[in-house]
Structure formats: structure tokens, C-alpha cells
TORPA-4810 file (N, C-alpha, C, O; in nm, 3 decimals):
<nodes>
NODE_1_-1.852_2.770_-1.233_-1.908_2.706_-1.115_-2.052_2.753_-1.098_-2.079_2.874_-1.099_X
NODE_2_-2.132_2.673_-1.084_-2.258_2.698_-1.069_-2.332_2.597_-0.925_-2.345_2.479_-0.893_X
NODE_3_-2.360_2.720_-0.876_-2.332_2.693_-0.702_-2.512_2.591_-0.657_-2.620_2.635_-0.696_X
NODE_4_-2.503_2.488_-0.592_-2.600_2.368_-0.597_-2.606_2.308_-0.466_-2.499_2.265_-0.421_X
NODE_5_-2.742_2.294_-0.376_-2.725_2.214_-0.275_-2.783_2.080_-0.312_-2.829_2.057_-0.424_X
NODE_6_-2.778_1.960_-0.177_-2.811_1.825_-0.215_-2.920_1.875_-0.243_-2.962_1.986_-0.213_X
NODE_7_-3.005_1.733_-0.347_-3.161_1.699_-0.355_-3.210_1.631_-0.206_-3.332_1.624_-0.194_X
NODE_8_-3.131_1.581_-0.095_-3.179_1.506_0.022_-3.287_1.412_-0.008_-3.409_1.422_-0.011_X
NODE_9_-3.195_1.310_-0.031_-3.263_1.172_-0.089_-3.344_1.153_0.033_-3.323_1.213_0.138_X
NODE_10_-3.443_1.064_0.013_-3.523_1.022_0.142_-3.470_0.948_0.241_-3.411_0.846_0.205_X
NODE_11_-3.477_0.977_0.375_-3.389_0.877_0.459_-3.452_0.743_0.503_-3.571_0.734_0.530_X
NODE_12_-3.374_0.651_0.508_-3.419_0.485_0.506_-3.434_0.405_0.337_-3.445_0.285_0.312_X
NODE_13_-3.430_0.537_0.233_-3.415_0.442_0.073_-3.272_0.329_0.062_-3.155_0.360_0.085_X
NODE_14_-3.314_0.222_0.029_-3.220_0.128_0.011_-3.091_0.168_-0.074_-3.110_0.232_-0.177_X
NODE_15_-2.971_0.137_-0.041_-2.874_0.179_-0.131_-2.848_0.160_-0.251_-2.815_0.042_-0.256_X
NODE_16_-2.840_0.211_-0.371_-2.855_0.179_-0.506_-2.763_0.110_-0.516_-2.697_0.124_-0.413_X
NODE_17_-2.696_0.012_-0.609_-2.574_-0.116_-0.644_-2.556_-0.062_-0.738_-2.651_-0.001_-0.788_X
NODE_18_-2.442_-0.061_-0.794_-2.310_0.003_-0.860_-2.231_-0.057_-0.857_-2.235_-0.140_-0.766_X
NODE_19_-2.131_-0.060_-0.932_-2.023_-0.103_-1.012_-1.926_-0.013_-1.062_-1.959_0.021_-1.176_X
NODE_20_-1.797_0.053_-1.016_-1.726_0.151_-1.092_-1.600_0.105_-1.066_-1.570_0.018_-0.984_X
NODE_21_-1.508_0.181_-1.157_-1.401_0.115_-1.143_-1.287_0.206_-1.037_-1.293_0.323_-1.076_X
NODE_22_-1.234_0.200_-0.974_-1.127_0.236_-0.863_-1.039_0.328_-0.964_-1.013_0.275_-1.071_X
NODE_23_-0.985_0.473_-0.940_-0.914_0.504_-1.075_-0.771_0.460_-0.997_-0.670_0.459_-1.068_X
NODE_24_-0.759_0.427_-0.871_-0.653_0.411_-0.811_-0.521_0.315_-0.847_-0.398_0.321_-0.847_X
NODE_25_-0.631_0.221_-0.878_-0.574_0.067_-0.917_-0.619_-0.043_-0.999_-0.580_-0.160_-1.012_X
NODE_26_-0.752_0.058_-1.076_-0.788_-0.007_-1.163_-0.946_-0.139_-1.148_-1.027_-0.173_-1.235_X
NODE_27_-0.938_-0.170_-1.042_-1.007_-0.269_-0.924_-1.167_-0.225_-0.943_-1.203_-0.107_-0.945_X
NODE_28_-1.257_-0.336_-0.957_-1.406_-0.289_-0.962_-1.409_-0.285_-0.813_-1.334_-0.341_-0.734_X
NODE_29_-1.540_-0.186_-0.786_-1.601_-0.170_-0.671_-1.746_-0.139_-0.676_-1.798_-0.036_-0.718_X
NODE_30_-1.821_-0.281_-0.609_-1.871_-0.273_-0.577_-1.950_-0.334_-0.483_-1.901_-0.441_-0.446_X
NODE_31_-2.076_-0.300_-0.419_-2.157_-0.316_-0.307_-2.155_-0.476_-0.299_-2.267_-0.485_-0.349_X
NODE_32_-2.127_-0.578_-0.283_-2.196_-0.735_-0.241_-2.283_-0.732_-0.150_-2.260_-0.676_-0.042_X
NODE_33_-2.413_-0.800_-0.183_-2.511_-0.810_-0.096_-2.475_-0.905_0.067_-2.527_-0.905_0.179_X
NODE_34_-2.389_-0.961_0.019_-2.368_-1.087_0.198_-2.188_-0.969_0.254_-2.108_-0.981_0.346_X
NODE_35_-2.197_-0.899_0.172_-2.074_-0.811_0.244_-2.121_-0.758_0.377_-2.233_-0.710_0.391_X
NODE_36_-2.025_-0.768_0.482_-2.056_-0.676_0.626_-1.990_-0.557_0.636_-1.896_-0.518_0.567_X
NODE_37_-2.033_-0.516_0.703_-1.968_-0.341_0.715_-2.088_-0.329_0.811_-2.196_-0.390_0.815_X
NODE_38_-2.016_-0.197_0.914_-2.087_-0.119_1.003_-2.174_-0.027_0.919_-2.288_-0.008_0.960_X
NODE_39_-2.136_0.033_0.805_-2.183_0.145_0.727_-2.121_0.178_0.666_-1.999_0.165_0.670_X
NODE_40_-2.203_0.249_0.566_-2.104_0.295_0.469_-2.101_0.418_0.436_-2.132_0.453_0.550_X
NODE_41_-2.091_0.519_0.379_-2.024_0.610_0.330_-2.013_0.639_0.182_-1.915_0.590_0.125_X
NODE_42_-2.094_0.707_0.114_-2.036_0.717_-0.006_-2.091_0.899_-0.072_-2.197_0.960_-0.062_X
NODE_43_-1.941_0.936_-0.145_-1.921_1.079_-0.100_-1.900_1.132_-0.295_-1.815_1.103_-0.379_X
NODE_44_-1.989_1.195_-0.297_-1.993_1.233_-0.474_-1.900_1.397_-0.413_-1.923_1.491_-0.337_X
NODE_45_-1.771_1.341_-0.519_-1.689_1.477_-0.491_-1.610_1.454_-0.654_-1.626_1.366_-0.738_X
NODE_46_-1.492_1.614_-0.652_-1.428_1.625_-0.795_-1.332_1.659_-0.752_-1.310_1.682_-0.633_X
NODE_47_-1.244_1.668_-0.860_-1.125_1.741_-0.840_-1.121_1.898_-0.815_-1.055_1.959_-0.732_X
NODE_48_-1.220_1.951_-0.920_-1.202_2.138_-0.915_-1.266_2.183_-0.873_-1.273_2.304_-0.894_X
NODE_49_-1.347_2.130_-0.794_-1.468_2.240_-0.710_-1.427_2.250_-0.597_-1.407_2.149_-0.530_X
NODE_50_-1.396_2.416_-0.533_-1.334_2.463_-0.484_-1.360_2.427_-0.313_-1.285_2.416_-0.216_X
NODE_51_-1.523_2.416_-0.336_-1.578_2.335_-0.235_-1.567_2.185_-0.159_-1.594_2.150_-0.044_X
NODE_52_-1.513_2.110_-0.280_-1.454_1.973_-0.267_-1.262_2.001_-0.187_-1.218_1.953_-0.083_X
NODE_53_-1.205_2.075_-0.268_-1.116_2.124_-0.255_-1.101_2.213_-0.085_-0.984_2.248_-0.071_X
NODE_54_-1.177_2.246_0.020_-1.193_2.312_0.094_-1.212_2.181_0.197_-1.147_2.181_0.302_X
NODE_55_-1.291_2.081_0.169_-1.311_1.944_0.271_-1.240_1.870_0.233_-1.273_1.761_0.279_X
NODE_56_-1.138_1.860_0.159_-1.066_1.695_0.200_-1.023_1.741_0.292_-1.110_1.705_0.371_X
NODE_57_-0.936_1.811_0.366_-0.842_1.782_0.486_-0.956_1.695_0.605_-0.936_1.602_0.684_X
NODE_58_-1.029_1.745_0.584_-1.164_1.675_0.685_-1.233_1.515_0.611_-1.273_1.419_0.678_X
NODE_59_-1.233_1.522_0.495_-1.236_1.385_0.404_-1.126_1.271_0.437_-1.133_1.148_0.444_X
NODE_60_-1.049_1.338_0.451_-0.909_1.200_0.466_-0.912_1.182_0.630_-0.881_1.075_0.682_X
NODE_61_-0.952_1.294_0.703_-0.933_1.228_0.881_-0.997_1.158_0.891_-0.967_1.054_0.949_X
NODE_62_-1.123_1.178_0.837_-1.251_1.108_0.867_-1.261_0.966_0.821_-1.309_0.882_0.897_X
NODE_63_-1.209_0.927_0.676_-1.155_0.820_0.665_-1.032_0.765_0.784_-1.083_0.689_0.866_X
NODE_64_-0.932_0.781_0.798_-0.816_0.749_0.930_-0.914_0.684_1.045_-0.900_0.578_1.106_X
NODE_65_-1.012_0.774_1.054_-1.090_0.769_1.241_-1.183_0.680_1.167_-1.229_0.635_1.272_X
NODE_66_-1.247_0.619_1.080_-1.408_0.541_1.090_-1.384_0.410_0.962_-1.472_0.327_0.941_X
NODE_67_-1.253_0.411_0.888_-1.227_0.252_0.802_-1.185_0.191_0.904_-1.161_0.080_0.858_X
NODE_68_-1.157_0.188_1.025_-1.091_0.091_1.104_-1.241_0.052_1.188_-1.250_-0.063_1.230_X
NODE_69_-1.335_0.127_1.207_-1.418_0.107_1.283_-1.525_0.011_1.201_-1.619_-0.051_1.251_X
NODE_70_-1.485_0.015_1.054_-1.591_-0.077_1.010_-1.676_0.014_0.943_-1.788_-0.029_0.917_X
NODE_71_-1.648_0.133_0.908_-1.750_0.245_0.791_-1.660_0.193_0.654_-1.542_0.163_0.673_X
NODE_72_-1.712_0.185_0.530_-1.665_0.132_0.428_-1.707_0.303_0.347_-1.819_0.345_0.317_X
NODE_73_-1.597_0.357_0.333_-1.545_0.438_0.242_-1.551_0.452_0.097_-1.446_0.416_0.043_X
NODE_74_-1.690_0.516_-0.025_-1.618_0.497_-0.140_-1.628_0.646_-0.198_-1.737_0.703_-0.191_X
NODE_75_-1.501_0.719_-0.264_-1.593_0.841_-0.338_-1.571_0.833_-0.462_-1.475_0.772_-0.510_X
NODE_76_-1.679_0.908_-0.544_-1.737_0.901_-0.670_-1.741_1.015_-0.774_-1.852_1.068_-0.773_X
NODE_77_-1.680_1.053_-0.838_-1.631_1.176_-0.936_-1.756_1.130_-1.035_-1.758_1.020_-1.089_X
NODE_78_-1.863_1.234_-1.053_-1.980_1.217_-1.199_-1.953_1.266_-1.312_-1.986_1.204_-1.413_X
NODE_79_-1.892_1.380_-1.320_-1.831_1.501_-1.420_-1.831_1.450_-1.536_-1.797_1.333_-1.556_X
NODE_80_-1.863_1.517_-1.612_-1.851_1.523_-1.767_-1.686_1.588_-1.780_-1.631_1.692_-1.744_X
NODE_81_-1.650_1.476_-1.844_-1.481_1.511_-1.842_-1.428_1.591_-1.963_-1.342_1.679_-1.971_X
NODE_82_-1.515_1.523_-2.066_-1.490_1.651_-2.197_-1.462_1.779_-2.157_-1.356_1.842_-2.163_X
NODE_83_-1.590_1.815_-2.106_-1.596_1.987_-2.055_-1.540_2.016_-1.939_-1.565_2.131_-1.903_X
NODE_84_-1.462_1.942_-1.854_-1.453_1.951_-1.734_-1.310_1.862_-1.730_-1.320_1.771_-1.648_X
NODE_85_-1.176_1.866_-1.800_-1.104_1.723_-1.782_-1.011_1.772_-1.642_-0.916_1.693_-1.639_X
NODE_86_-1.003_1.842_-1.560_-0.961_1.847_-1.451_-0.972_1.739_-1.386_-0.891_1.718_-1.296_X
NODE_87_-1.090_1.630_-1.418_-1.185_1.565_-1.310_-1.171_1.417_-1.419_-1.269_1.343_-1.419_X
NODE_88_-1.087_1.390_-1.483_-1.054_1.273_-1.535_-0.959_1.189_-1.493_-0.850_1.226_-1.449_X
NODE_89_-1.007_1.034_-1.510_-0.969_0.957_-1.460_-0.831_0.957_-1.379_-0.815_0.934_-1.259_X
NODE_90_-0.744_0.985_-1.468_-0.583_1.024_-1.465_-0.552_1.120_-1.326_-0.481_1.103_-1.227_X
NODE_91_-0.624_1.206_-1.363_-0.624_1.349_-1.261_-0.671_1.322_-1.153_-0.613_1.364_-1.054_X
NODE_92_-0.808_1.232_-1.137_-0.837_1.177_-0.993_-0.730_1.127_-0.907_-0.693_1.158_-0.794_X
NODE_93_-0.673_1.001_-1.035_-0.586_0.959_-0.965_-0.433_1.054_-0.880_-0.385_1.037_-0.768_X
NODE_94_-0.408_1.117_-0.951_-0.338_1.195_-0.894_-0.359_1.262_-0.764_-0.279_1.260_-0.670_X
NODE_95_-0.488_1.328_-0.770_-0.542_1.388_-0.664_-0.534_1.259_-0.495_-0.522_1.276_-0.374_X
NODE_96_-0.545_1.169_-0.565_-0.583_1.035_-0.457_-0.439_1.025_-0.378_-0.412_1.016_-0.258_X
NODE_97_-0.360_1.030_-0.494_-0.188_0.996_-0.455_-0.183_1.114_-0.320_-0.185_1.117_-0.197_X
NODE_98_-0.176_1.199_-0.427_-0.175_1.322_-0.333_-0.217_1.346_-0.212_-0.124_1.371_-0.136_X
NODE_99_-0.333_1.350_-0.159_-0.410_1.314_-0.075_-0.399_1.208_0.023_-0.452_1.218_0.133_X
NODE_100_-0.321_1.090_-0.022_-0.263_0.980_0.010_-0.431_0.906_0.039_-0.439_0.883_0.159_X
NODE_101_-0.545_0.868_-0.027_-0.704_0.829_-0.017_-0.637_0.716_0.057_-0.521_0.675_0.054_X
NODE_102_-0.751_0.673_0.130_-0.750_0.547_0.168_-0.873_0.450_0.164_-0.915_0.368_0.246_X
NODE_103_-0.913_0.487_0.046_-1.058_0.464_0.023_-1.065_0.455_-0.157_-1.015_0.542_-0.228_X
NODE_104_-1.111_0.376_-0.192_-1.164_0.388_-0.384_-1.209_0.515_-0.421_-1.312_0.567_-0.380_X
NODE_105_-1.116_0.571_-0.512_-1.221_0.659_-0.604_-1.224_0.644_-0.702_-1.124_0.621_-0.770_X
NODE_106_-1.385_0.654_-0.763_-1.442_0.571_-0.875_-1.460_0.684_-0.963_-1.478_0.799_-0.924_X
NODE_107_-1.453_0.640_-1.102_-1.512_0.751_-1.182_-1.659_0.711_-1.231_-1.681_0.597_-1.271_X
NODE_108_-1.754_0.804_-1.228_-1.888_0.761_-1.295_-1.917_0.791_-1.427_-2.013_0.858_-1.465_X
NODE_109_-1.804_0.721_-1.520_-1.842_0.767_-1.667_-1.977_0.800_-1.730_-1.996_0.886_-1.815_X
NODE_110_-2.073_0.713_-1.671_-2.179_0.713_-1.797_-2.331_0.782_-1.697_-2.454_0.786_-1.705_X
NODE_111_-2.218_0.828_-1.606_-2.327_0.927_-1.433_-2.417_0.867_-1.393_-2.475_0.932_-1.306_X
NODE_112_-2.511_0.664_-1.434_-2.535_0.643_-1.392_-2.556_0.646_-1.251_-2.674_0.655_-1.217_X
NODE_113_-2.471_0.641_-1.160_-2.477_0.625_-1.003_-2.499_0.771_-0.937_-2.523_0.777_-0.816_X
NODE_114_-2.491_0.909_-1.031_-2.487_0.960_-0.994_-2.649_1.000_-0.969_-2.711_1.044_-0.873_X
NODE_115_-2.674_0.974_-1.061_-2.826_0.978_-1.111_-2.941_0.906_-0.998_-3.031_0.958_-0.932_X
NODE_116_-2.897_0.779_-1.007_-2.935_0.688_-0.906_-2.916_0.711_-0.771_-2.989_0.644_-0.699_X
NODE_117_-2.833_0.793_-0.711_-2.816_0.848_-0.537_-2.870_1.000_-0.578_-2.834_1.091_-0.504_X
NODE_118_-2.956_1.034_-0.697_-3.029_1.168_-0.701_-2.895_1.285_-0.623_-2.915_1.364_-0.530_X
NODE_119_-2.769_1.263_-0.693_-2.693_1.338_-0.617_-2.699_1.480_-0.758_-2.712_1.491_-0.880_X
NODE_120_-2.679_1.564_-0.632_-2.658_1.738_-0.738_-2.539_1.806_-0.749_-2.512_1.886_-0.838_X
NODE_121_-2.456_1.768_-0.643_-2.356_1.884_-0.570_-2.249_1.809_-0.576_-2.245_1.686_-0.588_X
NODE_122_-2.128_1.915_-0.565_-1.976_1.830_-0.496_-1.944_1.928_-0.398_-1.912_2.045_-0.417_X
NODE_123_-1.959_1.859_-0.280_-1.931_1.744_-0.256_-2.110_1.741_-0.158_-2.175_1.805_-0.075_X
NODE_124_-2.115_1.616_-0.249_-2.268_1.564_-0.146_-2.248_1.399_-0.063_-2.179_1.312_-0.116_X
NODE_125_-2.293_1.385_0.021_-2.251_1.302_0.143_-2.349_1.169_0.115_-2.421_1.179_0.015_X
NODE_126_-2.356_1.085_0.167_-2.494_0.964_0.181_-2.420_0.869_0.288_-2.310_0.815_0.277_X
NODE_127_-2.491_0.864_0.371_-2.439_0.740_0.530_-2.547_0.658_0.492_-2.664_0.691_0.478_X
NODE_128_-2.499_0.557_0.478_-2.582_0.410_0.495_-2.572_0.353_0.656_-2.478_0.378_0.731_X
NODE_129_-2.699_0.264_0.696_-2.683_0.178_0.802_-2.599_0.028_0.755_-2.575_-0.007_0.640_X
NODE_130_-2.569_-0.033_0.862_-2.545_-0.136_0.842_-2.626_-0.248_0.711_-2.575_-0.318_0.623_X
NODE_131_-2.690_-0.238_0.729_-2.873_-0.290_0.633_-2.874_-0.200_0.511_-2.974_-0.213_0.441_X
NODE_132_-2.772_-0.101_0.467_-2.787_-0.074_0.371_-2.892_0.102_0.313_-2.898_0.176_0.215_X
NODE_133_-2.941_0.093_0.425_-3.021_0.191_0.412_-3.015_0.307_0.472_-2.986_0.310_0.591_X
NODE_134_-3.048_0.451_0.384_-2.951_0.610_0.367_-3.036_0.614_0.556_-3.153_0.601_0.592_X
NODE_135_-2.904_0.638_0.635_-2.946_0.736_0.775_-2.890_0.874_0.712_-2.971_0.963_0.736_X
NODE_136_-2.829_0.899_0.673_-2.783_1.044_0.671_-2.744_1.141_0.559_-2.643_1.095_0.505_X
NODE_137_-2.777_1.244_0.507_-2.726_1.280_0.371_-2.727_1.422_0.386_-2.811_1.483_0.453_X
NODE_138_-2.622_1.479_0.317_-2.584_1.662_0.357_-2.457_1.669_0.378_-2.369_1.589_0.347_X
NODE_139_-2.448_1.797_0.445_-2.344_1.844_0.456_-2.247_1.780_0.573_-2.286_1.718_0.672_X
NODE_140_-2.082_1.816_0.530_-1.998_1.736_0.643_-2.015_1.834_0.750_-2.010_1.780_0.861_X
NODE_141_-2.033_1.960_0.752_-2.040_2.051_0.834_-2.078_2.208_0.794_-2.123_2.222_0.681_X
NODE_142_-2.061_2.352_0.890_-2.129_2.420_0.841_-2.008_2.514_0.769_-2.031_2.620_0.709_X
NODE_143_-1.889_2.459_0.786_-1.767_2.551_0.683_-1.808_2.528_0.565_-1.868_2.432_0.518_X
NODE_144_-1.764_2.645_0.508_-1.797_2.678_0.365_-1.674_2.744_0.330_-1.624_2.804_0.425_X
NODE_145_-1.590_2.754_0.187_-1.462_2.836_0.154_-1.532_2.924_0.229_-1.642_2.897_0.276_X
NODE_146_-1.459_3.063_0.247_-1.455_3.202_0.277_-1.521_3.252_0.409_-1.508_3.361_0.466_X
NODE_147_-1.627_3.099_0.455_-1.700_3.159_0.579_-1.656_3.214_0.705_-1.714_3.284_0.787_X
NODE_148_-1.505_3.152_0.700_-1.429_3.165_0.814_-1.485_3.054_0.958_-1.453_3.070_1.076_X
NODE_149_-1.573_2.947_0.902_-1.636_2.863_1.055_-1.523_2.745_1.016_-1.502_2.708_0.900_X
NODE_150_-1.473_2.708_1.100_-1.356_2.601_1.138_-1.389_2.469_1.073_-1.465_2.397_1.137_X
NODE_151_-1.335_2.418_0.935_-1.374_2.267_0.923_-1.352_2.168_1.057_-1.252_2.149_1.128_X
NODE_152_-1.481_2.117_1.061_-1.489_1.993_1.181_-1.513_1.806_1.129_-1.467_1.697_1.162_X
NODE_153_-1.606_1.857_1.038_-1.692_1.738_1.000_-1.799_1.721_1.145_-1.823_1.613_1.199_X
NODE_154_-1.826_1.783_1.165_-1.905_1.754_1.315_-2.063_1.688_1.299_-2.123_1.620_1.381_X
NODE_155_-2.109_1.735_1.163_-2.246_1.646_1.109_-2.233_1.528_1.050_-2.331_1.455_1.036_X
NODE_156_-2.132_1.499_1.017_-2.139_1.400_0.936_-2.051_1.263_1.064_-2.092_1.149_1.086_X
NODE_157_-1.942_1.322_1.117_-1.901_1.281_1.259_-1.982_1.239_1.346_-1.948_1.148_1.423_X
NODE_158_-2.143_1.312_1.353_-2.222_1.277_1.469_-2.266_1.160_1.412_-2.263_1.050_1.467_X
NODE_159_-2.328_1.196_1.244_-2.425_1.062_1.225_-2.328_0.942_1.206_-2.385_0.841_1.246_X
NODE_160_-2.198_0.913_1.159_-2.129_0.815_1.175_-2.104_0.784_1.322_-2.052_0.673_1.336_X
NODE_161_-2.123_0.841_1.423_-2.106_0.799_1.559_-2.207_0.686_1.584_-2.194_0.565_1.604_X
NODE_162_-2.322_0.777_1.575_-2.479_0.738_1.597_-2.521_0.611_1.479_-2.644_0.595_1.477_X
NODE_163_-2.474_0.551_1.417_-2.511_0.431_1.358_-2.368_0.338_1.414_-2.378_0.219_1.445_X
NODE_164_-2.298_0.379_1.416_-2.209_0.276_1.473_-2.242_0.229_1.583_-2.181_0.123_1.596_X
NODE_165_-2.320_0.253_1.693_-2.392_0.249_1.809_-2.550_0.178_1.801_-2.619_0.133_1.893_X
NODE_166_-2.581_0.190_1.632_-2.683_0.102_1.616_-2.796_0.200_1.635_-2.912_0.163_1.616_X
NODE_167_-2.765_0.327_1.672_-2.890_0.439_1.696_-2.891_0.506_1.544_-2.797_0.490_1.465_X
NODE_168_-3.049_0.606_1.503_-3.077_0.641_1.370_-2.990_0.794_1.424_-2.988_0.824_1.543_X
NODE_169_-2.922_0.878_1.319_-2.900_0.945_1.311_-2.987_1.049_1.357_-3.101_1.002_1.348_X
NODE_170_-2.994_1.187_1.409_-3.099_1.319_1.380_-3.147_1.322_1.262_-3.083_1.311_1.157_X
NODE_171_-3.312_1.344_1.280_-3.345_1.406_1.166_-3.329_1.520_1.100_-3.357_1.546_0.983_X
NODE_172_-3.258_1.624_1.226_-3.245_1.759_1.149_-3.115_1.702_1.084_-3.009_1.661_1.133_X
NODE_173_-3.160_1.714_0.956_-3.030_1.706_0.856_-3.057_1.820_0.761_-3.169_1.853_0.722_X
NODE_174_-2.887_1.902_0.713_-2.913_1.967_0.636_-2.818_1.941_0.513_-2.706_1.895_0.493_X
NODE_175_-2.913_1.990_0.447_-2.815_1.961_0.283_-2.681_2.008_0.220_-2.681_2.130_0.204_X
NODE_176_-2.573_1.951_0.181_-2.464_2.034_0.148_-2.510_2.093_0.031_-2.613_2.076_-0.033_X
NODE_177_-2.348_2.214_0.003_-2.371_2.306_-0.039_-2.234_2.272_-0.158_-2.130_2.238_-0.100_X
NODE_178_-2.226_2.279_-0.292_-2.113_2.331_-0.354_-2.122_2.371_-0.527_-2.179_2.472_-0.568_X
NODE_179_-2.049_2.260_-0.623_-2.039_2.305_-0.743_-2.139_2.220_-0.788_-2.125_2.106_-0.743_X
NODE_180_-2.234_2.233_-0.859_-2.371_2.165_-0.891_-2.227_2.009_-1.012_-2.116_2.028_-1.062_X
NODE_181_-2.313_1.888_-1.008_-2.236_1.810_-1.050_-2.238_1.801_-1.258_-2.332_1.779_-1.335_X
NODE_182_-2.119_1.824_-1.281_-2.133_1.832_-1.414_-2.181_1.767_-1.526_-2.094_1.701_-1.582_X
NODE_183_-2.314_1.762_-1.590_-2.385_1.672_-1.611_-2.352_1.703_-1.772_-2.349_1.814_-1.825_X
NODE_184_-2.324_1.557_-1.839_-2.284_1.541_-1.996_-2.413_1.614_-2.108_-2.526_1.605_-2.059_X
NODE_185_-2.410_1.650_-2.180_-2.548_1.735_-2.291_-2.556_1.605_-2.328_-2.637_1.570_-2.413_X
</nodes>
């Protein structure tokens, strides 16, 4: 594990378009330009980083409380699976079952997308507005394994509040923190 915060993409960059496949069910996913949604959501996470592993319980509420409201949910595994097959297709899926997702998770074979949302970390965050464009990127909150501070999602909770309302998120945003994302030689 080699420990990595976000790059904090610029806020207001248009959302990159992608194409991956769902390991859930097989199903492409991706962005349509005349699609509606309140916002979206899209969450570069893995199976073995201990850090990813520490926020789902806060990953899956957060989905429950904001797909009904109209936030469109997708997360995105980058990993180089050779060196890393914890985090393969198969194994996602499992993890999803498990987890019971209620949301696509995609694998990014060829890390295009990962590349393209300048993502570093697992688990790193990106809130879109309605229009497509990043209000929010960082951390879900300030728990960390071992810190002992209470998972909330309370940053990532506020800025999904605050665009659902049609208001810009805070600018104090801070960057998450976890396993830098496993990038293929």
C-alpha cells in the first residue's frame, strides 16, 4: 500500500464520458448527454484498500439516502489486476453482492477513466451538478482506519445536500486520503 491523496480536479470541469462495463450484470454504463439526474456521483474505489474497505458502510447509506433523490451513483475499480487480482472483475463482483451495491460497479480495464477524472487514490470522490459539472471532489469525511473519528460522510453529505438545492457546494474542500490507485507498467 502506498498511501496517496486526491489530485483535486478543478471545480466546475465538465464531466469526462465513459463507457465501462457494470461487473454486476454485465450492462454498459454510461453518461447520455439528454439523460436527467439531479447529480451525480462517481467514486474511484477497490476491493483491498483498507481505506476503501473502512467507507463502504458509509458508501452504501449514502447510496439508500440520495438514488431516490435523483443523485446517479457509479463506482469505478482502475487497478491493474495482474498485480493486484483482489480487485478483478469477478471479485468486484462479489464484493457488490456482498455489500448488497445499489449502484454499477465498473471495472476500468485499460484506466482510461481513471486517467481522465485525474483520479490518484481509493477511494477518491467527484460530485457533479446537474449540468454535469465537478461541484465537489475529496474526501467523504475526516475518518480515517485507526483515527478513531466516527464515519459520517458529513463532506460529501453536505455537498450532495447543497446541489440538490441547486446551491454550489463550499469551496473549502479537502482531498481524500488512501491507497494511491494501481497503475499498469
Amino acid at each position: 500500500m502506498s498511501f496517496k491523496e486526491s489530485n483535486m480536479l478543478l471545480l466546475g470541469t465538465k464531466m469526462p464520458k465513459f463507457s465501462l462495463v457494470n461487473v454486476q450484470n454485465k450492462e454498459i454504463i454510461s453518461i447520455d448527454e439528454g439523460e436527467s439526474f439531479n447529480g451525480i456521483l462517481i467514486m474511484f474505489i477497490c476491493n483491498h484498500c483498507p481505506f476503501v474497505i473502512h467507507v463502504l458502510p458509509e458508501i452504501v447509506r449514502i447510496a439508500g439516502d440520495y438514488i431516490q433523490k435523483g443523485i446517479k451513483i457509479i463506482a469505478i475499480s482502475s487497478n491493474d489486476i495482474k498485480n493486484y487480482p483482489d480487485d478483478s472483475p469477478d471479485k468486484m463482483k462479489d464484493l457488490a453482492l456482498e455489500w448488497k451495491f445499489k449502484f454499477p460497479y465498473c471495472y476500468d480495464e485499460d484506466q482510461s477513466v481513471a486517467k481522465a477524472f485525474d483520479a490518484a487514490c481509493t477511494p477518491d470522490f467527484y460530485l457533479f451538478d446537474k449540468y454535469s459539472l465537478l461541484a465537489y471532489r475529496g474526501r467523504m469525511d475526516e475518518s480515517r482506519p485507526g483515527n478513531n473519528i466516527p464515519l459520517t460522510g458529513n463532506d460529501l453529505r453536505s455537498a450532495i445536500d447543497q446541489i440538490l438545492i441547486g446551491e454550489k457546494p463550499s469551496g473549502n474542500q479537502y482531498p481524500s486520503a488512501g491507497c494511491n490507485i494501481k497503475w499498469k507498467k
